[in-house]
VEXNU-458659 format. One record per residue: y negated, x negated, z of N, C-alpha, C, O in turn; residue number from 1. Coordinates in pm, 1 decimal, padded with zeros to 6 digits, always signed. Each point is the difference from the previous one (the first is absolute). Example, Ala and Ser with C-alpha at 12.3 -4.5 7.8 and 13.67 -1.06 7.14 Angstrom:
REM residues 2
[[+00569.0,-01319.0,+00780.0],[-00119.0,+00089.0,+00000.0],[-00120.0,-00090.0,+00000.0],[+00001.9,-00103.6,+00066.5],1]
[[-00106.9,+00138.6,-00138.5],[-00119.0,-00082.0,+00006.0],[-00109.0,+00077.0,+00073.0],[-00110.8,-00050.9,+00016.9],2]
END
This chain:
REM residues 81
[[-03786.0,+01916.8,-06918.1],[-00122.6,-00075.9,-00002.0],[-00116.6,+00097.0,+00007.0],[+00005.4,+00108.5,-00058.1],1]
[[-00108.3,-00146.1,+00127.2],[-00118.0,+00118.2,+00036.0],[-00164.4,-00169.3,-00041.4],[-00027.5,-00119.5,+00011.4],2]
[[-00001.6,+00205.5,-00041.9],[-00186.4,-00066.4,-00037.6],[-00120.1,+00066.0,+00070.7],[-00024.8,+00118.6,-00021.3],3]
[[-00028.6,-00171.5,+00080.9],[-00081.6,+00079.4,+00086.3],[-00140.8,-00104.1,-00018.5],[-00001.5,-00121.0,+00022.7],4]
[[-00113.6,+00205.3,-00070.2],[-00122.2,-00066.8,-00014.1],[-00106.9,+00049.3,+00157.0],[+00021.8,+00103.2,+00063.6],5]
[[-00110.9,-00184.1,-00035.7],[-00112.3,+00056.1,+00043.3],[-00119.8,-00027.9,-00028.1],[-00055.4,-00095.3,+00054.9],6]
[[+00000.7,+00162.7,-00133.8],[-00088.9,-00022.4,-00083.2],[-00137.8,-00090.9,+00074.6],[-00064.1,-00097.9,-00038.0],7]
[[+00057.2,+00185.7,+00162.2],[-00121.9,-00057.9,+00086.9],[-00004.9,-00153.8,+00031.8],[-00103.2,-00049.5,+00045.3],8]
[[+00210.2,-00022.2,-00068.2],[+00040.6,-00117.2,+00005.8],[+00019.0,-00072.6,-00117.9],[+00011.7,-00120.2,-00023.9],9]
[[-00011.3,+00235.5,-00053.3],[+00119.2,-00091.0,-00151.4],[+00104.5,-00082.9,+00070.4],[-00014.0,-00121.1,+00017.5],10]
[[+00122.4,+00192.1,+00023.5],[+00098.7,-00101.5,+00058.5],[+00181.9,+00097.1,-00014.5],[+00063.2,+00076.0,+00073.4],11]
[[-00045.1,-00129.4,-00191.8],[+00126.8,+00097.7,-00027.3],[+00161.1,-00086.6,+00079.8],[+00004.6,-00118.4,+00033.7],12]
[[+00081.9,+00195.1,-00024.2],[+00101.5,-00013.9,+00082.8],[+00116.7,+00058.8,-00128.9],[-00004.4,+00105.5,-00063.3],13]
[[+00113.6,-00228.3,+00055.0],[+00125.3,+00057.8,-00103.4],[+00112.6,-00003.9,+00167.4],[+00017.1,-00102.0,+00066.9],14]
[[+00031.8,+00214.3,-00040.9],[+00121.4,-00025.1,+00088.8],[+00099.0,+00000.4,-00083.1],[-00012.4,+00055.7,-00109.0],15]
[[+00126.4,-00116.8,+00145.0],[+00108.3,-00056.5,-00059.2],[+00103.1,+00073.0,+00060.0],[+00086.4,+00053.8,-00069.3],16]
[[-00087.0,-00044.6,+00226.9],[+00072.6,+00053.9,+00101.4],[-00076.3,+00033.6,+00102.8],[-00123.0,-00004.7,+00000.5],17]
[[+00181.6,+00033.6,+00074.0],[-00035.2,+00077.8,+00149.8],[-00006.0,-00144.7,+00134.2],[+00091.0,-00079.3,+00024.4],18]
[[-00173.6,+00083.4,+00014.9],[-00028.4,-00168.6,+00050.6],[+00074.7,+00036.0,+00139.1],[+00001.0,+00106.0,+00062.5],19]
[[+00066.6,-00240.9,-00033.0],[+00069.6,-00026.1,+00169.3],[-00078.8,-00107.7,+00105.4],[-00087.8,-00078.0,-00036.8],20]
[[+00127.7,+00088.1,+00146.4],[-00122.5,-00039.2,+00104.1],[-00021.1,-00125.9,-00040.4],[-00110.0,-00049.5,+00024.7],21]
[[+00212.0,-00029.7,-00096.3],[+00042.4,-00149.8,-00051.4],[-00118.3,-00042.3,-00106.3],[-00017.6,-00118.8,-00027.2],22]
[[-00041.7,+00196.2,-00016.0],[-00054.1,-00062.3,-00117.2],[-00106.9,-00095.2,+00020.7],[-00060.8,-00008.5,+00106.7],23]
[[+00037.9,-00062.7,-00207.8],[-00120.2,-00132.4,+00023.9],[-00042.1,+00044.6,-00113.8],[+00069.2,+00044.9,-00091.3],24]
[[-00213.0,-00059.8,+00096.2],[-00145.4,+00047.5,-00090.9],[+00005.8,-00206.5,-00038.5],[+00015.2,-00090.0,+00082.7],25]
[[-00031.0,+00080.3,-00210.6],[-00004.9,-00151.5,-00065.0],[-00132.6,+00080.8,-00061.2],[-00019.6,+00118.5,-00027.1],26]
[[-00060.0,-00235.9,+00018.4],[-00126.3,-00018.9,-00096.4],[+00047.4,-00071.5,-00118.0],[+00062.4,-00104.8,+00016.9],27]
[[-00090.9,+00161.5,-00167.1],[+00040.9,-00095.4,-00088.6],[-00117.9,-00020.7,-00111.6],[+00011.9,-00035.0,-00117.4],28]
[[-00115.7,+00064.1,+00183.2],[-00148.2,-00048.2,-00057.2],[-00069.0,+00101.8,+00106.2],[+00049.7,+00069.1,+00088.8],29]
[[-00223.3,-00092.2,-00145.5],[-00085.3,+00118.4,+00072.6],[+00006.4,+00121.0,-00029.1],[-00035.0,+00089.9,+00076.6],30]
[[+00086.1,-00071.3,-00204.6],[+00017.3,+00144.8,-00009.8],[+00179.5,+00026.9,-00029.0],[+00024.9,+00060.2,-00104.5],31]
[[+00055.0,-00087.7,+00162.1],[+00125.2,+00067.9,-00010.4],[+00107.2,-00064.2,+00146.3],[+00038.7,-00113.2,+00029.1],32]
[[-00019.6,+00247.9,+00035.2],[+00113.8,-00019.8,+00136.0],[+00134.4,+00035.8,-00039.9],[+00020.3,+00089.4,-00082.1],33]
[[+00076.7,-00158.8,+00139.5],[+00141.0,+00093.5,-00022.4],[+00056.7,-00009.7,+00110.4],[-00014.9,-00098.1,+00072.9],34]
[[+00072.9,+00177.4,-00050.4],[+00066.7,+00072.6,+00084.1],[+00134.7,-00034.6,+00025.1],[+00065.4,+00048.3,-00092.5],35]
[[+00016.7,-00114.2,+00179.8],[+00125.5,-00084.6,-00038.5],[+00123.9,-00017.6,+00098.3],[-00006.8,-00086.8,+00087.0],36]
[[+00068.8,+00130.7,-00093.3],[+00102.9,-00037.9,+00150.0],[+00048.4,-00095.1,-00035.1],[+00011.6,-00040.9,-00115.5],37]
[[+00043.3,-00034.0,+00271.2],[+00056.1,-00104.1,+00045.5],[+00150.8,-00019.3,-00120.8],[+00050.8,-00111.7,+00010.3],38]
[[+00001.8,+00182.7,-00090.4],[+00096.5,-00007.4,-00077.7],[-00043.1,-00007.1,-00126.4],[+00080.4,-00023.7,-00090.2],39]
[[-00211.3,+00042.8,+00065.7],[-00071.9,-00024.9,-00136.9],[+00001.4,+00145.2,-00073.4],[-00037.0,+00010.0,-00117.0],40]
[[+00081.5,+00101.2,+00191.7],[-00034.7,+00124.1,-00112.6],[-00161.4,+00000.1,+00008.2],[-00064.3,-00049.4,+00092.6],41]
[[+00007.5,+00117.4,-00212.7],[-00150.4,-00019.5,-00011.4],[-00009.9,+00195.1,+00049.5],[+00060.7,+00083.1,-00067.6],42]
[[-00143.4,-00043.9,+00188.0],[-00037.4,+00130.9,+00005.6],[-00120.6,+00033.2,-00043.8],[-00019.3,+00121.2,+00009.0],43]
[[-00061.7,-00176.3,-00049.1],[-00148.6,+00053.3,-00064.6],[-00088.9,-00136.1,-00055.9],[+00011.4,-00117.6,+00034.5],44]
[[-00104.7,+00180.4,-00134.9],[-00069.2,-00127.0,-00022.8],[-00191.0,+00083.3,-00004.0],[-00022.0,+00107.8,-00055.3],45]
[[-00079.2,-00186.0,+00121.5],[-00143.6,+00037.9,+00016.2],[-00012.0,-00063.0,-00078.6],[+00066.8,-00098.4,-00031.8],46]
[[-00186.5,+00159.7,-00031.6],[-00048.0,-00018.0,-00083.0],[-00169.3,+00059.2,+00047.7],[-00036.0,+00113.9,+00030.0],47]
[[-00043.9,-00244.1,-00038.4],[-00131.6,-00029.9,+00018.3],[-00080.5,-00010.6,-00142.9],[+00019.6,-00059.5,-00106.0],48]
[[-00123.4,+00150.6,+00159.4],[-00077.0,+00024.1,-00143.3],[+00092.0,+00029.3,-00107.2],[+00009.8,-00075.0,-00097.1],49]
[[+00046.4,+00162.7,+00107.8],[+00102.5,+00068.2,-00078.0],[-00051.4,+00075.3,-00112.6],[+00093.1,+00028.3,-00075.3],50]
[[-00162.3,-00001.3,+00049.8],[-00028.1,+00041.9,-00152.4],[-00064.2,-00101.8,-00101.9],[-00034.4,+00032.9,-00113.6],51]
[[+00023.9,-00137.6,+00156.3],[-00022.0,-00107.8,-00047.0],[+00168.7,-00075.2,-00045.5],[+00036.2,-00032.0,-00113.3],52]
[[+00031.1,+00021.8,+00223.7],[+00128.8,-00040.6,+00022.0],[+00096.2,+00078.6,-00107.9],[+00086.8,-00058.4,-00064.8],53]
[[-00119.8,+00226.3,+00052.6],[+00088.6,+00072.6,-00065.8],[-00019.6,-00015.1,-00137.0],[+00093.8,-00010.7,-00079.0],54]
[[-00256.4,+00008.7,+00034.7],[-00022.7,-00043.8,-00132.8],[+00003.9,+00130.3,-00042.8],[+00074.6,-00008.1,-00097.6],55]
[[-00109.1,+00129.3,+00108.7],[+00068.5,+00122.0,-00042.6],[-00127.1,+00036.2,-00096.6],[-00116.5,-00035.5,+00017.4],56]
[[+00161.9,+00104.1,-00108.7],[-00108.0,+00034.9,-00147.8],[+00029.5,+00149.6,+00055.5],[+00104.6,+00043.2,+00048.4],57]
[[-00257.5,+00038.4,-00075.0],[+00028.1,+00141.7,+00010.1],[+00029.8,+00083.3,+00155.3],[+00008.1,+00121.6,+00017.2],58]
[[+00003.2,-00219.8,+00074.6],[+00014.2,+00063.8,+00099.2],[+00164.4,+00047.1,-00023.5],[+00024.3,+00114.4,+00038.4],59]
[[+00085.5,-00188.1,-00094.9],[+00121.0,+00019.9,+00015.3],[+00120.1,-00139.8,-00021.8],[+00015.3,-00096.7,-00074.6],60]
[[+00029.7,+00140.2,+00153.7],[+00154.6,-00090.0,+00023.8],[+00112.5,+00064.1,-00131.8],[+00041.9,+00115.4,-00009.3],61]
[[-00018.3,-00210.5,-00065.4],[+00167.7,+00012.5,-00100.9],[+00122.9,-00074.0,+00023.8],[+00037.7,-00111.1,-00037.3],62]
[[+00005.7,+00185.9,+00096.7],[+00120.8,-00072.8,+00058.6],[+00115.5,-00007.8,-00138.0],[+00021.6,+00112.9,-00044.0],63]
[[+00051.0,-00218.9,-00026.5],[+00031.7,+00034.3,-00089.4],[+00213.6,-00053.4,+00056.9],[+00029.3,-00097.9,+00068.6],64]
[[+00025.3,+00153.4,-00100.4],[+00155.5,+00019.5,-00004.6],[+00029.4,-00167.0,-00090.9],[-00058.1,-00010.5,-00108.0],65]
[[+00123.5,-00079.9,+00143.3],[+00041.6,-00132.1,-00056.0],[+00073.6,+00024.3,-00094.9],[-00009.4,-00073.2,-00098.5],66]
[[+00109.4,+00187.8,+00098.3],[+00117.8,-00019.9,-00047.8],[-00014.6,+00131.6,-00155.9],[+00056.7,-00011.9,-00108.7],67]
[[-00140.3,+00113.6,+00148.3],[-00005.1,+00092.2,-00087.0],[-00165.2,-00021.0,-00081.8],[-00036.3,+00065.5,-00097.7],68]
[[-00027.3,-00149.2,+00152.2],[-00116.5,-00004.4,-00051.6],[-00072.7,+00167.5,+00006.3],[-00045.2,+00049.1,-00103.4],69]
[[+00042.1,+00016.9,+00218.3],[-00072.8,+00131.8,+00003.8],[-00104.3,-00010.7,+00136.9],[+00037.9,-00032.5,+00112.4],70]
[[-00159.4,+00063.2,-00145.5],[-00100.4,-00048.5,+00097.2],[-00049.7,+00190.9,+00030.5],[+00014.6,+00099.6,-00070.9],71]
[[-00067.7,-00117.2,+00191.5],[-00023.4,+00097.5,+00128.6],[-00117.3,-00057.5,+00070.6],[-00005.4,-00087.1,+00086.9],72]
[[-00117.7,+00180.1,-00164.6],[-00151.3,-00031.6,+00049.0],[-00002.1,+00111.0,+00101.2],[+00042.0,+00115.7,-00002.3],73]
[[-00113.4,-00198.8,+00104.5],[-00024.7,+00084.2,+00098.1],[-00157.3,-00035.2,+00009.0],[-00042.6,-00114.0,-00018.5],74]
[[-00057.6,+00251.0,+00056.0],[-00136.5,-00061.4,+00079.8],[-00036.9,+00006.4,+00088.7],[+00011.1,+00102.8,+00066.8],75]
[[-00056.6,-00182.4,-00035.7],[-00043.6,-00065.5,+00153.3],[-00168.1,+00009.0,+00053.9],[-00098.5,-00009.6,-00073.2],76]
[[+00099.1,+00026.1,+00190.6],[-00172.8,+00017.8,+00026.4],[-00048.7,-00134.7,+00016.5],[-00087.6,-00028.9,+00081.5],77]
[[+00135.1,-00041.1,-00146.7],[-00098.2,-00173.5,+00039.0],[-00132.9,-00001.4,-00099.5],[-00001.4,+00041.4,-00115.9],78]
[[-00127.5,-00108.2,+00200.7],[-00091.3,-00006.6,-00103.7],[-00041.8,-00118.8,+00031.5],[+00009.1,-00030.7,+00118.8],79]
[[-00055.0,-00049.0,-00195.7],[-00068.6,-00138.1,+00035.8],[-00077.3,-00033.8,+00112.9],[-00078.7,+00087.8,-00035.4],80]
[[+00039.5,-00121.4,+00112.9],[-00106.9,-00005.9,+00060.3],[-00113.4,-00081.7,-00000.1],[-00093.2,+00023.5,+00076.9],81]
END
């Protein structure tokens, strides 16, 4: 999985996988696309006005482990706009 922001946009990108010529872009509001093949694997999801969307305190993402309860802050260059 890869996350890719652009700030100049505020418009962040979660890839899931590596996309094939097959895929269909679905709208599932104004601010969120996914990315989807004809078999239903999901390859990416947009994310519009994304730091709004991410909700992030501090300018960082905590990704936290379900099973061990151990969280992994990472920071990120998003700033409000």
């Amino acid at each position: 999985m890869e996350i890719s922001y652009d700030k100049k946009y505020n418009i962040a990108y979660i890839k899931i996988q590596e996309k094939t010529s097959n895929v269909e872009t679905i709208t599932l509001n104004n601010e969120v696309n996914i990315d989807i093949s004809p078999d239903g694997k999901i390859y990416g999801i947009e994310l519009l006005n994304a730091s709004e969307q991410l909700k992030l305190q501090d300018n960082k993402l905590v990704f936290i482990d379900i099973v061990t309860g151990k969280k992994t802050i990472i920071p990120i260059g998003i700033n409000k706009l």
